[in-house]
VEXMI-50518 format. One record per residue: residue in one letter; x, y, z of N, C-alpha, C in turn. Coordinates in steps of 0.2 Angstrom, whole numbers, plus 5000, padded with zeros to 4 digits. Layout:
BEGIN
AXYZXYZXYZ...
***
This chain:
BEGIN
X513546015695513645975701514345995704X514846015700515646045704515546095708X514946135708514746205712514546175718X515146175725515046155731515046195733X514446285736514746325739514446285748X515146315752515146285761514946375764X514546395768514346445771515046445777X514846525779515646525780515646505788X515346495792515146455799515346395797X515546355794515846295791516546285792X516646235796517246235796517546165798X518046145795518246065795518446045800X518946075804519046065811518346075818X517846075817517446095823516646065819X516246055825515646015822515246065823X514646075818514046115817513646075822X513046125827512746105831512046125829X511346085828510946125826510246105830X509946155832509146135838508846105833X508746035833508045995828507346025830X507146085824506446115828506446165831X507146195834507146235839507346195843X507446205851507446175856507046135859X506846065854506246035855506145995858X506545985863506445955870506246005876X506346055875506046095880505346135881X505146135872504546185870504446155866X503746145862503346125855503846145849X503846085846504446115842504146155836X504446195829504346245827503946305830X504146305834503646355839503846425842X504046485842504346535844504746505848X504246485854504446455861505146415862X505146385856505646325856506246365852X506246405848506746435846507146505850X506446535857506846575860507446525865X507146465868507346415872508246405869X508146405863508746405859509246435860X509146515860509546575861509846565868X509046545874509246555881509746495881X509646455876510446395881510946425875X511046455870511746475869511846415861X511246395859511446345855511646385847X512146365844512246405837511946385832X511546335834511146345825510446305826X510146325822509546295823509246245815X508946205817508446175807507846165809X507446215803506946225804506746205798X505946175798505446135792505046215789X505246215782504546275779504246255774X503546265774503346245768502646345765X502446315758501946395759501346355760X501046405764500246375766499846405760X499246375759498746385753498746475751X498946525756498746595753499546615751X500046565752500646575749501346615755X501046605760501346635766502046565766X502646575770502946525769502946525779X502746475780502646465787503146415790X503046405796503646365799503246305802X503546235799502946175802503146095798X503246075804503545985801503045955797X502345955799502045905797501445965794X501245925787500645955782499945935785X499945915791499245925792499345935800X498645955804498746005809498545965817X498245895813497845865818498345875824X499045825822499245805828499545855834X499645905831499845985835499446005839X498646025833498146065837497646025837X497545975836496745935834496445955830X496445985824496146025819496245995814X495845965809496345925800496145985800X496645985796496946045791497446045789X497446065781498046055777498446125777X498746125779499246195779499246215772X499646155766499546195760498946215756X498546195760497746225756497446265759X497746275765497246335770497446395771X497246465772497446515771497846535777X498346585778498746585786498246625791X497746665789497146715794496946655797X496646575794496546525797497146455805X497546485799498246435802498346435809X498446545809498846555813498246565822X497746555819497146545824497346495831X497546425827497546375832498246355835X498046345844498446345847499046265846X499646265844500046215844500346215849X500246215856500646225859500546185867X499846185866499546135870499446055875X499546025868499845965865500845945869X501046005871501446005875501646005881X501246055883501246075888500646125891X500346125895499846185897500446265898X500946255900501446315899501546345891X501146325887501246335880500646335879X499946355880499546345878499346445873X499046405867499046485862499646485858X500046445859500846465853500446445849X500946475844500546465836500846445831X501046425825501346415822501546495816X502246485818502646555814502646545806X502646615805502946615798503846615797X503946625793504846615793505046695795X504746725792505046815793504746795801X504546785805504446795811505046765814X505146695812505846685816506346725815X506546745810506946775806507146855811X506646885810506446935815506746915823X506346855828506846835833507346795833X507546785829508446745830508946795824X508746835819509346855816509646815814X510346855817511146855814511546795819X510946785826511246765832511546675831X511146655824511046575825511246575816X511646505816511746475808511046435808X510846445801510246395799510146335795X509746275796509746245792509146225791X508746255786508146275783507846205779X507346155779507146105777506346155774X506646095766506046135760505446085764X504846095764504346045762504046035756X503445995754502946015750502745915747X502245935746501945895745501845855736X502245905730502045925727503145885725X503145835720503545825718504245885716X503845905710504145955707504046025712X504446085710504246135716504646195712X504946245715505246295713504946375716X504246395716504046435721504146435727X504446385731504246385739505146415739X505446405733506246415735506146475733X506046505729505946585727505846635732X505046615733505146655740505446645747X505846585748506246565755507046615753X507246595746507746655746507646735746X507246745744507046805744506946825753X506646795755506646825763507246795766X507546765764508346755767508746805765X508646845760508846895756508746975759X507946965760507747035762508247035772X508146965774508447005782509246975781X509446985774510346995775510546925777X510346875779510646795780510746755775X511146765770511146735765512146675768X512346715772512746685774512646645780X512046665782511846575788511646545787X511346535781510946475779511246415776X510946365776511046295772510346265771X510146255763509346255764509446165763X509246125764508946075763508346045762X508345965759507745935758507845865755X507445815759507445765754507245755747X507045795742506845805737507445835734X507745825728508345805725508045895720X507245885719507045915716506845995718X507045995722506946065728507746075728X508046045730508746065731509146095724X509046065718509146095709508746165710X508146165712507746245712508146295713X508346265720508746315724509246335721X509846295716510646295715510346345709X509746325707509646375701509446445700X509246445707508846505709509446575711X509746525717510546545720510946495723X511246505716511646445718512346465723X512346515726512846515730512646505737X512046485739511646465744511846365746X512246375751512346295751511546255753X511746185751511346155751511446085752X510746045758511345985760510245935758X510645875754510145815752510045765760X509645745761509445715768509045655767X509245605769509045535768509045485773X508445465770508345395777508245325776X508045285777507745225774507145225776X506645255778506145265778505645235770X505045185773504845185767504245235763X504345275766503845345765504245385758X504845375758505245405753505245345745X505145405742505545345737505945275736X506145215732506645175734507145215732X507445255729507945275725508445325730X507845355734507945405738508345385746X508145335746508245285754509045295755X509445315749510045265751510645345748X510245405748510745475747510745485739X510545435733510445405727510045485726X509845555727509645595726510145635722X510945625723511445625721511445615713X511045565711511045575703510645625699X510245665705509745695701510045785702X510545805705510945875707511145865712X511845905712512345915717511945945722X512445965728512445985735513145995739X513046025742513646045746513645985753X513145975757513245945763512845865760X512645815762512345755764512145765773X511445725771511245725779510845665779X511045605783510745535783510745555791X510145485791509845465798510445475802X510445465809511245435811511345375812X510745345812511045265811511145235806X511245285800511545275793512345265792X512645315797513145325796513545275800X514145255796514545215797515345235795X515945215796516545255793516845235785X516345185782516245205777515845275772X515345265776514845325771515145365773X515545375780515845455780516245465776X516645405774517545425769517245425762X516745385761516345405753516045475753X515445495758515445545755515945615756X516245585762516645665764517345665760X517645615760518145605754518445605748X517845555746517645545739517145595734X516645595736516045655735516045725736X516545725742516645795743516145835747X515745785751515145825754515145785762X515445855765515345845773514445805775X514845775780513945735783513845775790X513145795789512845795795512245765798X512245755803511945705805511145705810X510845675810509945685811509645635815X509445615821509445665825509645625832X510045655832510645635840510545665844X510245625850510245665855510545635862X511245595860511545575867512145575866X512445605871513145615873513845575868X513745495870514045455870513945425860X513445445858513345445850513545485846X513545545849513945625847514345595846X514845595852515445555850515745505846X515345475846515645425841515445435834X514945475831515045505825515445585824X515745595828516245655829516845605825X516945565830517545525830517545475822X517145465821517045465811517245515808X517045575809517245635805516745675805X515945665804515645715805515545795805X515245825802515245895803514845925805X514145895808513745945810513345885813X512845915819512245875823511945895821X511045865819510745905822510345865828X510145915834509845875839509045905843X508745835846508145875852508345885857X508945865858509245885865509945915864X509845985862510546015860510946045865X510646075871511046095877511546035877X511245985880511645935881512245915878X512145915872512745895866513145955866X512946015867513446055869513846035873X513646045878514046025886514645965885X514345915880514645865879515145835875X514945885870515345885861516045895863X516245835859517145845862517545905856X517245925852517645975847516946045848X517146095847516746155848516246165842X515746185843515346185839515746285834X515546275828515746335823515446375826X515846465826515546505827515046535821X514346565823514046575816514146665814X514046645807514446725805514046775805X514446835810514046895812513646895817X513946845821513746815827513546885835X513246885836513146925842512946905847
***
């Protein structure tokens, strides 16, 4: 649990910035679209949801079934990707996105590189896990990003896979009150089950308590989820805060009263 490694775009004085989904006020979020939209406004990090689909591909997608996207049930983890990658998620947007599809991770990977720091959200449906972390390092691996990444998840039990797997892969636990989550889990209480380098709660979670316990006491920087206005930035800036992530991240650019980190091997 002492083993905090920080990625090296981390940085105390300056707040992490991250496109929630890609730029998912502009384009369907995990969607190329949304993540080229990224690069074009200049934003430095992105958080993206992966989970592996039933033929074991590790795709890029918030939600485990497909209705609400493309109109299609379908369960991602049970379905093959020659299936998946068929139906249009982009629709549902916008008719200027009609045919996007939903990516695999090496596809993103492929279009953002070195250019963007990441913060990788485990899915699954499945308590326990450890495969879905195996092969997400491994292609974190294979295209060289092992120093832009922060993999996260609300599962206490995905984030130990990881520290086990590569533990020099930081890692942040993400928490809400939400009551779809565990009760244990509601309150960052994932903490008892393996360390982490970041904490990430709602941002109406945060208060200048929860920041001085976790970021002073615990030792774990907070980032925060999901802010997308000006004048709340700041005020959890002004707490201490280390990182946003946002649907409206051009904005909070423009806005953010400390510079967002440059990400490493940046071009």
């Amino acid at each position: 649990m002492r083993n905090k490694p920080f990625p090296p775009f981390y940085n105390n004085n300056s707040v992490m910035l991250f496109g929630h989904r890609g730029n998912s006020i502009k384009a369907p979020d995990n969607t190329l679209a949304a993540f080229k939209k990224l690069l074009d406004d200049h934003i430095p990090g992105v958080e993206l949801d992966v989970m592996l689909c039933g033929s074991g591909e590790i795709v890029v997608s918030h939600d485990y079934n497909l209705k609400k996207s493309s109109g299609v049930d379908l369960s991602i983890e049970k379905e093959d990707y020659n299936r998946i990658k068929e139906l249009d998620v982009g629709s549902w947007f916008s008719p200027e996105f009609k045919d996007e599809r939903i990516p695999l991770l090496k596809d993103v990977f492929e279009l953002l590189g070195n250019k963007v720091y990441y913060n990788i959200e485990t899915k699954s449906e499945k308590i326990r896990t450890g495969l879905l972390e195996a092969k997400l390092f491994n292609t974190i691996k294979n295209f060289g990003l092992e120093k832009n990444c922060i993999i996260s998840s609300f599962n206490p039990f995905s984030i130990k896979a990881v520290k086990k797997i590569a533990p020099a892969l930081p890692t942040s636990l993400i928490y809400s009150r939400s009551k779809r989550l565990p009760f244990i889990l509601r309150y960052g209480a994932g903490r008892l089950f393996t360390g982490f380098s970041f904490i990430q709660p709602y941002y109406k979670l945060i208060n200048p308590v929860s920041v001085h316990l976790n970021k002073n006491i615990f030792r774990n920087p907070v980032i925060a989820w999901t802010v997308n206005d000006v004048s709340e930035s700041n005020r959890l800036i002004d707490l201490g805060i280390s990182g946003i992530i946002s649907n409206n991240p051009s904005v909070l650019l423009a806005g953010i009263k400390k510079p967002p980190a440059e990400p490493a091997g940046s071009c």
